[in-house]
C-alpha positions in Angstrom: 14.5 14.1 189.8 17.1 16.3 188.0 20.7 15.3 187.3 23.1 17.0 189.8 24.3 20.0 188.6 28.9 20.0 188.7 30.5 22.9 189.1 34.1 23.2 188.9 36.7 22.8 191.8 36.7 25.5 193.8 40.7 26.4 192.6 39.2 26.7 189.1 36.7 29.5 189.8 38.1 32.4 190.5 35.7 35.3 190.3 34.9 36.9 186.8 32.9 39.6 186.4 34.0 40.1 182.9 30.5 42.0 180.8 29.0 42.7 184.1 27.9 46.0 185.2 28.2 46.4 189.3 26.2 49.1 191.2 28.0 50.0 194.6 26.2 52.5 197.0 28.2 54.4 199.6 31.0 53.7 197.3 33.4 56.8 198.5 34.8 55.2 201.8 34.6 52.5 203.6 33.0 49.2 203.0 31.8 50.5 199.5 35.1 51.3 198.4 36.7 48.1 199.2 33.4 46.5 197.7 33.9 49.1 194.5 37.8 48.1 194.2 37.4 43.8 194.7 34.3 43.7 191.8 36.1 45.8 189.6 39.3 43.6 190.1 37.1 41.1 188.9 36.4 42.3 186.0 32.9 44.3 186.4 32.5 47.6 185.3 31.5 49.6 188.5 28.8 52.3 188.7 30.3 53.8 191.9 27.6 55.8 193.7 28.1 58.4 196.3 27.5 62.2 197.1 31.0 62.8 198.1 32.7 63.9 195.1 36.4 63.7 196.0 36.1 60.6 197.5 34.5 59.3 193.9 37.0 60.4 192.0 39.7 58.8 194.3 38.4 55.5 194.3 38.4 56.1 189.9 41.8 56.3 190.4 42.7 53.9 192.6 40.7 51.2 190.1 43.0 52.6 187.5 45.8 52.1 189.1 45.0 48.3 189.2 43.4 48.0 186.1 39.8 48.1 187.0 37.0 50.0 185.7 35.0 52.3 188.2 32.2 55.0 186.7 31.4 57.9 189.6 27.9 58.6 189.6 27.2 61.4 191.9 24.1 61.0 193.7 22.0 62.0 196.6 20.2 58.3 197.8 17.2 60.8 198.9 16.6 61.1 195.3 14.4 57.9 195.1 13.3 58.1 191.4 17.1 58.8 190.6 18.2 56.1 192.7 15.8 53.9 190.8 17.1 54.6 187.4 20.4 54.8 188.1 20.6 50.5 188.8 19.1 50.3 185.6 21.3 47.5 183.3 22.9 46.2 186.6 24.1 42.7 187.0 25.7 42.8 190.4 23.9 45.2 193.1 25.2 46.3 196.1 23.5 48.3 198.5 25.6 49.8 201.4 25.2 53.2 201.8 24.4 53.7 205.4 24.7 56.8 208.1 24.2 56.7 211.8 23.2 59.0 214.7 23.7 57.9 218.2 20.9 59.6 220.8 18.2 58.0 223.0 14.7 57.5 221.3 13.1 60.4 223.5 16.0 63.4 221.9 15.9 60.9 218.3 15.2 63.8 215.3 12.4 62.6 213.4 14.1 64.0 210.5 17.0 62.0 211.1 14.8 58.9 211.6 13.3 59.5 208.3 16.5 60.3 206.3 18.3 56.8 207.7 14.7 55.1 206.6 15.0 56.6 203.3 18.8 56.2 202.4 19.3 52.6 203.8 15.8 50.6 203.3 13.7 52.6 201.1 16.6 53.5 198.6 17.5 49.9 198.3 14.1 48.8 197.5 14.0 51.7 194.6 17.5 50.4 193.6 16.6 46.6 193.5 13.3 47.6 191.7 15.3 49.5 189.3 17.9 46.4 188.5 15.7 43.3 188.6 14.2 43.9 185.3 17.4 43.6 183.6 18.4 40.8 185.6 15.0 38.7 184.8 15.9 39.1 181.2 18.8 38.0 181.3 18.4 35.1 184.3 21.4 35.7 186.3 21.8 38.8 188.8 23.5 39.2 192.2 21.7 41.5 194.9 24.2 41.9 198.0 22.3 44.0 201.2 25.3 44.9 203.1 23.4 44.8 206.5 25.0 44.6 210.1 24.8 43.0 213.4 22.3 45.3 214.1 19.8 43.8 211.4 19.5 40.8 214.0 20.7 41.9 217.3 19.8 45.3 218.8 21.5 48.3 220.6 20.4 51.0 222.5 20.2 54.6 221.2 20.2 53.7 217.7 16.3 53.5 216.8 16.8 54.3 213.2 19.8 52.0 212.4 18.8 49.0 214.1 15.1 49.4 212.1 16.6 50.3 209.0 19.0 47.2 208.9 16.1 44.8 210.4 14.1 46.5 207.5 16.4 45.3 204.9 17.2 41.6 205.5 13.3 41.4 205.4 13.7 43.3 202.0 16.6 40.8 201.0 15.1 37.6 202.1 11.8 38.5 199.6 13.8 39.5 196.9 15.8 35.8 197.3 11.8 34.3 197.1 10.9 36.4 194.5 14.3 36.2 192.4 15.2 32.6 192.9 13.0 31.4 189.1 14.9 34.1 187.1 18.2 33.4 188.5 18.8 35.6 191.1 20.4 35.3 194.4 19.9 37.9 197.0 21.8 38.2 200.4 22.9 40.3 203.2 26.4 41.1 204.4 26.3 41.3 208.8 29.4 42.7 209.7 30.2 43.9 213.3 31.9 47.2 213.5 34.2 47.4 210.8 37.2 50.2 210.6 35.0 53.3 208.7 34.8 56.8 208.9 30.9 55.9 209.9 32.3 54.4 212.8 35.1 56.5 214.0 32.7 59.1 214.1 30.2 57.1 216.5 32.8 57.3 219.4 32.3 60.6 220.2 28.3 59.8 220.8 29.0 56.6 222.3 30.8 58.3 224.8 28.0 61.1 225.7 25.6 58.8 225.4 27.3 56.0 227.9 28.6 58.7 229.9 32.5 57.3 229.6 35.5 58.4 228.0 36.1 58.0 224.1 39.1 56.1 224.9 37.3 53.5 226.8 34.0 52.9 223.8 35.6 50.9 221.4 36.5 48.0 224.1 33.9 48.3 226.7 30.7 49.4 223.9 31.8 48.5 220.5 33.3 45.1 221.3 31.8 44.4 224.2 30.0 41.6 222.7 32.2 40.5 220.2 34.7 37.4 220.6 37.2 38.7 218.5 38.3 41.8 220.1 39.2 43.8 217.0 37.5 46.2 214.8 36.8 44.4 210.6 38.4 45.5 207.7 36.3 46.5 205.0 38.7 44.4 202.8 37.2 41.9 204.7 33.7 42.1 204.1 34.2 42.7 200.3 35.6 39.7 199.9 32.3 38.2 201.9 30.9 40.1 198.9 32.4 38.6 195.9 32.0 35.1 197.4 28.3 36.0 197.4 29.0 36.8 193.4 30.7 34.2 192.6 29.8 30.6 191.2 30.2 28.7 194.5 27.3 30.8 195.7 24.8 30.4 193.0 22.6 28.2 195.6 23.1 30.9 198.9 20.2 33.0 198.9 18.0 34.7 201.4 20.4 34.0 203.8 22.5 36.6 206.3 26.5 36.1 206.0 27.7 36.9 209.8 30.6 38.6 210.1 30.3 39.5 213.9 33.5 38.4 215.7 31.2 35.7 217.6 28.5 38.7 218.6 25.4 36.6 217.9 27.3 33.5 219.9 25.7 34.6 222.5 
């Protein structure tokens, strides 16, 4: 039998990235951002990927501002052999870029279907691919999947989402098997609907799709389920991902953090 490993208190481990390189898709807006901003508080130096320009070079300066570190790397995810080499040397992966189209399965684009496959399950295979080398040498690395609700409950009218996020916790949990000997831990993030652009801009399909008013979505669609009747804020979910970083979670793997306001309760 082994001797049990001791870890300091919790109060002694705040989290330090200090030497590590962090990888943050979909790092413009939203949950990325705040995921972009809290590792590079911690001391990581932050490849912040994205295709929106502006919004890359806003979050660069809102790291400076407190002290942090962030790199823009501009970057279409549908780009898979970019994608791949662009997590090359990273310590601390992160993949959240995500997109959404609301429509019934019969008026679904199958070009849409495919683009949502490819940015948010087959992109973060090509990124972990691309970072687990480095990690394996060096035994210690940090995959966070930020997945959703939807990769264990579904909705209707959102085919591509809901098989994209169930796609990647099956991707996360195999990376946790595969990763566990060399030190790495690999997880997914399930928030319910958090306050994003990505969201915001669901309301309007919602409320085609349900056949209500916008005003009424958010209560009687979005939250419907939920306990907690209030939208997350990404804040909130980025500091679901540092725990995930941080020494206090070095035996959580393969495992799904539920951030759902009580959703899956049900």
């Amino acid at each position: 039998m082994t001797a049990p490993r001791t870890l300091p208190a919790p109060h002694d481990t705040p989290l330090d990235l200090g030497g590590r390189t962090a990888l943050v898709t979909g790092a413009a807006g939203g949950i990325g951002h705040a995921c972009a901003l809290r590792l590079a508080a911690a001391g990581a130096k932050v490849r912040a990927v994205d295709r929106d320009a502006a919004g890359l070079e806003a979050l660069a300066a809102a790291a400076a501002d407190l002290g942090g570190a962030v790199e823009p790397h501009l970057l279409d995810l549908t780009d898979l052999d970019a994608a791949e080499s662009a997590a090359a040397g990273t310590d601390v992966l992160v993949n959240n870029a995500g997109l959404q189209l609301v429509r019934p399965i019969e008026e679904f684009p199958p070009d849409v279907f495919h683009t949502v496959l490819t940015v948010m399950l087959e992109a973060p295979f090509r990124l972990i691919r691309g970072a687990l080398p480095h990690m394996y040498g060096q035994g210690w690395g940090r995959v966070v999947n930020i997945s959703s609700v939807h990769g264990l409950r579904a909705s209707a009218y959102k085919s591509a989402y809901v098989a994209a996020k169930h796609g990647l916790e099956g991707l996360s949990k195999t990376t946790a098997l595969e990763g566990a000997a060399h030190g790495v831990t690999s997880n997914c993030v399930n928030p319910g609907y958090v306050r994003t652009a990505l969201v915001e801009k669901q309301i309007a399909d919602q409320a085609r799709a349900h056949d209500i008013p916008e005003e009424r979505v958010v209560s009687e669609v979005l939250l419907q389920d939920s306990a907690v009747k209030r939208l997350i804020e990404p804040e909130e979910v980025a500091q679901a991902v540092a725990y995930l970083c941080g020494p206090q979670a070095s035996f959580v793997t393969g495992a799904s953090l539920v951030m759902d306001g009580g959703w899956t309760a049900h």
